[in-house]
ROKE-396160 format. One record per residue (C-alpha): residue in one letter; x, y, z. Coordinates in steps of 0.001 Angstrom, whole numbers, plus 500000, padded with zeros to 6 digits. Layout:
N
AXYZ...
***
This chain:
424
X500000500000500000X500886504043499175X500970505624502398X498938508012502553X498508511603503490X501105513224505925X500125515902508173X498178513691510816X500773511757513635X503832512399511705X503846508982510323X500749509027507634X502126508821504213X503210511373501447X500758511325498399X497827513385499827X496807514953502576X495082512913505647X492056513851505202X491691513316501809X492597509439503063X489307509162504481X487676510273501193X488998506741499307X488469505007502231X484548505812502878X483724503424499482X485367500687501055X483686501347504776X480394501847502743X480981498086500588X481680496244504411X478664497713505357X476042496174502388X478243493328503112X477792493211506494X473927493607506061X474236490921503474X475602488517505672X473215489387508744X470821488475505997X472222485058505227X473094483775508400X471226481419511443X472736483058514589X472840480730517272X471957483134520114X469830486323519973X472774488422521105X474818487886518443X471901488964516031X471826492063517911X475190492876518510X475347492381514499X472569494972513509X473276497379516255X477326497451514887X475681498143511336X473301500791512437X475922502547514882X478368501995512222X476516502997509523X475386506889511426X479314507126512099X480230506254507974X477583509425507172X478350511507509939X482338511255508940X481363511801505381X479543514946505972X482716515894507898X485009515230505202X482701517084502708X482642520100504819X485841520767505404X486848519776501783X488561516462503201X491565519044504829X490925518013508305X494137516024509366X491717514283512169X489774512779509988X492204509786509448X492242509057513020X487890509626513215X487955507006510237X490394504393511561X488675504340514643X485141503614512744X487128500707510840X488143499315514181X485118499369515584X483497498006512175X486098495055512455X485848494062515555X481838493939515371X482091491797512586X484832489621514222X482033489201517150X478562489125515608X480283486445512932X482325484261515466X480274481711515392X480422480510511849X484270479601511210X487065480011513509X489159481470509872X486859483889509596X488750486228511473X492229485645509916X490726487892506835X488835490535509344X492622490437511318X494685490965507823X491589494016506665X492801495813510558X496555495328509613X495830496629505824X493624499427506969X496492500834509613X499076500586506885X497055502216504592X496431505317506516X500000505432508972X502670504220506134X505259501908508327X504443503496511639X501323501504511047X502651498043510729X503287497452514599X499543499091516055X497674497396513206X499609493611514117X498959494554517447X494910495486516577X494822492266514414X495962490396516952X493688491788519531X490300491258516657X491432487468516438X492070486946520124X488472488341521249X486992486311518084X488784482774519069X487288483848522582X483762484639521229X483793481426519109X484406479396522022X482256480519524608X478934480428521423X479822476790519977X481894475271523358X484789474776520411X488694475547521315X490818477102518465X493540474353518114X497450476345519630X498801475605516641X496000477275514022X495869480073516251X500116479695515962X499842479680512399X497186482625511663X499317484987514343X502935484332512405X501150484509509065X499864487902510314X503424488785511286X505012488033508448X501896489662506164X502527492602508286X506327493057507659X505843492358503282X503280495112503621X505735497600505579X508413496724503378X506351497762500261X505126500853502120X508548501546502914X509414500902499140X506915503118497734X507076506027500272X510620506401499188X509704506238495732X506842508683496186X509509511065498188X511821510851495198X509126512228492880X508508514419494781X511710515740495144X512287516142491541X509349517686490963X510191520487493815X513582520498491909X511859520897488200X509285523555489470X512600525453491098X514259525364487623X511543526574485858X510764528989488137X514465529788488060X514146530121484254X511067532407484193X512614534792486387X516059534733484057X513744535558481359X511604539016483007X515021540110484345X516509539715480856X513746541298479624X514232544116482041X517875544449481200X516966544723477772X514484546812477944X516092549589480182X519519549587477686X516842549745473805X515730552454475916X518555554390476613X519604553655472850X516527554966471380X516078557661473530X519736559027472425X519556558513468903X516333560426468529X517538563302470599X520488563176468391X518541563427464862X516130565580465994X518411568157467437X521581567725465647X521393571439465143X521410572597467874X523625569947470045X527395571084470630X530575568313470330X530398567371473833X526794566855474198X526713564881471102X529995563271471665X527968562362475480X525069560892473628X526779558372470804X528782557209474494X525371556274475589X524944554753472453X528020552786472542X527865551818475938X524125550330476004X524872548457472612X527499547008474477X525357545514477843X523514544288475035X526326542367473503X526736541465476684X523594540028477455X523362538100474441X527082536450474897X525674535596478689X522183534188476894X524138531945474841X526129530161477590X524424530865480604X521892528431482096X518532528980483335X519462531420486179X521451533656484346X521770535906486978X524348533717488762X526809534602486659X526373538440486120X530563539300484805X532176542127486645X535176544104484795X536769546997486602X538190549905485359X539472552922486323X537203556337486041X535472559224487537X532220557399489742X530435560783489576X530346560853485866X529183557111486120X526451558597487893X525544561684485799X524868559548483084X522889556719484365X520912559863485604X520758561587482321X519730558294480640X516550558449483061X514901561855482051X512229560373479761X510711559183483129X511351562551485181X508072564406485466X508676567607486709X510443565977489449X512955568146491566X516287566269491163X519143566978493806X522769565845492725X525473565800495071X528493563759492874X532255565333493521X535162563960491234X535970560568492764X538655558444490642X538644554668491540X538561551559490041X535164549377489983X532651547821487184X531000551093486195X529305549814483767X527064547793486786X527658551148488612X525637552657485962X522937549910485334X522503550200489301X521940553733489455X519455553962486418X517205551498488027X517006553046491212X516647556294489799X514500555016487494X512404553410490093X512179557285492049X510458558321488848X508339555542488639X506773555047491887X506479559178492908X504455561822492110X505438564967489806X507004567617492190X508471565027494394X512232565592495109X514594563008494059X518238563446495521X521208561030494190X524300561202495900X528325559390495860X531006559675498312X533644557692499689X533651555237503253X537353554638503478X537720551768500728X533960551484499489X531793553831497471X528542554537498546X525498555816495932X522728556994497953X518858557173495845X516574559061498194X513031561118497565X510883562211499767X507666560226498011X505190558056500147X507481555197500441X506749551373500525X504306550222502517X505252548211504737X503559544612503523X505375545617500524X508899546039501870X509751542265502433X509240541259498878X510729544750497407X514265543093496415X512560539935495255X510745539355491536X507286539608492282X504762539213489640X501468541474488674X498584539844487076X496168542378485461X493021541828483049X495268539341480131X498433540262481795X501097538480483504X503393541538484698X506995541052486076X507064544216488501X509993544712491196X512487543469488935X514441546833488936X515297546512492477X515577542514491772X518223543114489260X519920545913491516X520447543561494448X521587540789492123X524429543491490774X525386545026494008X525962541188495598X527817540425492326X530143543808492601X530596541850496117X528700545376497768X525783545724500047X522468547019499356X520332548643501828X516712549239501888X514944551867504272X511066552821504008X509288554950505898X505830557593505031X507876560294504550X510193558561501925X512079555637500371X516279555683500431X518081553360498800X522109552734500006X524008550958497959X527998550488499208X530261548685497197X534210548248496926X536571549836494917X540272550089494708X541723553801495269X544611555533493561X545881556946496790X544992553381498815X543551555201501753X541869553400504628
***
C-alpha cells in the first residue's frame, strides 16, 4: 500500500493529505457495510445476542460512515483528524464483525485480522505496521474467545500459531512495500520540487533579461532620437555624450546576448564584473541623464564630487538607472529626488533618496525579490528593477540597503573599489 497523506501523527504517508485518506476510504467502509447487512441476511445466529450485537454494529456503524462523510465534505477532506475519526470507525466496524460472525468459522477472522493490519498501513505508512499487528491480533484473540464461549469449540494452539505468524510476516511484506513506495513517492517528489525550482528559476532569468533589455533599447533609442532631431542645435560634447550612451548600452547588450548563449537557466548567477578605472560621479551623471524620459517635473538633487577609483562602472551605471528610474516611477510629479556618491574609506557609497510616500510596509519584504502582477490578460513582472539591483550590488561583492518609511524611500548601495591613493 501508498501511504497516505502526511500531516496527521507524523507517520501518515506522502501522496495526499490525511484527510483526503478518508475520502477513498469511505467506498470501502460503505461496501463492508452492504456486506455486512448481506451477511446478517444470510446467516442462522445461534443466540439472539449475536443477532443484535450484528445489527446494532451496522446501524451505529453505519450513522458514524455518514456523519464522517459529511465531515470530510465540509471541510473539503483538509481536516488532518479525519484519518484518526475514520480508523477508529474501521476498528470498531472490524471488531463487530469479528464478534457478531464468530460463530460461523474460527478462519473467519484471519481475513477481518489481515483488513485491521491493511487498513492501519494504509492510513499510517510503516508506523502503522506494529499498532495494526497489534489490533489484528487483539480482533482474532476476542473472536477465538467469542467462538468458544457460542459453539463450546477451542481454536487448536497451533492454528491460532499459524494465523498469528502469518499475520506477522503479512505485516512486515506490507511495511516493506510501504517503505518501498514512500521512498519512491519522496523521490518524485523531490524532483518535481527540483523541476518547478528550475523553471521557476528560468522564468525569472527571462523578466530580468527582459528588464535588462528593455532599460539599455531604451537608453539607445532615447539618444539617437535626441540626436537626429536636434543635431542642430547639440554642441561636440553633448553629442559626443550621447553616441557614448549609444556605445555603451549596445554594448550591455552584447553582453547580454554572449551571457544568453552560455548561461543556464538562472542567468543571473553569473552576472561578469570588469573593473576599470574612472570618475564614479560621471558614472552617475549619466545613468541619471539616461533616466529623464521618466522625470516628470520631478525636483532632482545631485550631490556627485570627482571621485577616481577603480570598479565595474558599467554595473555602477545599470545600478543607478534602476534606482533612479524606480524614484520616477513610483512618485508623484514635484516630488524631490536626491542622488548622491562619496567615499567610506575603501567602498563607494550611491545613495537614491526622495521624499515620496514610500513602501508600505507589507510591501517592503518582497521589494528586492521578483514579484509578479497579474492584470486583466496580463502576467506583469514588477519589482524586477530593484531585483536586478540587488543581484548586481551582491555580484560587485557590495551591500544594498533598503529603508522605508511615510515620509520617503532611500536606497544605500555600498560597494568596493580600489583607490589611487589606497587610503583606509
Amino acid at each position: 500500500m501508498v501511504p497516505l497523506g502526511r500531516e496527521a501523527g507524523g507517520g501518515v504517508g506522502r501522496a495526499m493529505s490525511s484527510g483526503q485518506v478518508e475520502r477513498f476510504v469511505a467506498p470501502l467502509r460503505v461496501f463492508g457495510l452492504l456486506a455486512g447487512l448481506l451477511l446478517v441476511g444470510l446467516t442462522s445466529f445461534p443466540d439472539e445476542g449475536l443477532r443484535t450485537t450484528a445489527v446494532t454494529t451496522l446501524a451505529l456503524l453505519t450513522v458514524a460512515t455518514a456523519l464522517t462523510w459529511a465531515w470530510g465534505r465540509r471541510s473539503r477532506w483538509t481536516n488532518p483528524a479525519l484519518v484518526h475519526v475514520g480508523f477508529a470507525v474501521d476498528g470498531l466496524l472490524i471488531l463487530g464483525y469479528a464478534v457478531s460472525f464468530a460463530h460461523i468459522q474460527p478462519s473467519v477472522s484471519w481475513s477481518v485480522a489481515f483488513t485491521m493490519l491493511a487498513d492501519a498501513i494504509y492510513r499510517y505508512g510503516v508506523r502503522g505496521a506494529v499498532p495494526g499487528y497489534l489490533l489484528g491480533v487483539v480482533v482474532f484473540l476476542v473472536q477465538a474467545r467469542v467462538h468458544q464461549v457460542v459453539t463450546g469449540e477451542h481454536t487448536p494452539l497451533v492454528g491460532a500459531v499459524f494465523a498469528l505468524s502469518t499475520l506477522f510476516g503479512v505485516a512486515g511484506v506490507m511495511a516493506v512495500l510501504s517503505h518501498l513506495l514512500e521512498r519512491r513517492v519522496g523521490q518524485q517528489r523531490d524532483q518535481a520540487l527540483a523541476l518547478a525550482d528550475a523553471l521557476e528559476a528560468q522564468e525569472r532569468g527571462v523578466a530580468a533579461t527582459a528588464h535588462e533589455f528593455r532599460g539599455a533599447l531604451a537608453v539607445i533609442v532615447g539618444a539617437a532620437q535626441t540626436a537626429r532631431t536636434k543635431r542642430e542645435r547639440l554642441d561636440p560634447a553633448e553629442l559626443d555624450a550621447l553616441l557614448a550612451d549609444i556605445e555603451s548600452q549596445g554594448r550591455q547588450v552584447q553582453e547580454l546576448v554572449a551571457s544568453l548563449a552560455s548561461a543556464g537557466p538562472d542567468r543571473l548567477g553569473g552576472i561578469a564584473i570588469r573593473a576599470r578605472t574612472d570618475d564614479v560621479g560621471q558614472s552617475v551623471r549619466r545613468a541619471v541623464d539616461a533616466c529623464e524620459r521618466h522625470r516628470r517635473n520631478h525636483d532632482l538633487h545631485l550631490s556627485l564630487p570627482r571621485l577616481q577609483c577603480s570598479l565595474d562602472h558599467e554595473r555602477l551605471y545599470q545600478v543607478t538607472r534602476n534606482l533612479v528610474d524606480n524614484a520616477y516611477r513610483h512618485t508623484e510629479p514635484g516630488t524631490r529626488v536626491t542622488v548622491a556618491v562619496r567615499r567610506l574609506g575603501v567602498t563607494v557609497e550611491l545613495a537614491v533618496s526622495d521624499n515620496g510616500p514610500g513602501i508600505p510596509a507589507e510591501t517592503q519584504q518582497r521589494a528586492l525579490h521578483p514579484f509578479r502582477r497579474r492584470g486583466a490578460g496580463q502576467d506583469e513582472p514588477v519589482g524586477f528593477g530593484l531585483y536586478l539591483v540587488r543581484q548586481i550590488v551582491a555580484a560587485m561583492g557590495g551591500t544594498l540597503e533598503l529603508r522605508a518609511s511615510p515620509s520617503g524611500t532611500a536606497v544605500l548601495v555600498r560597494v568596493p573599489a580600489e583607490f589611487g591613493d589606497r587610503a583606509p
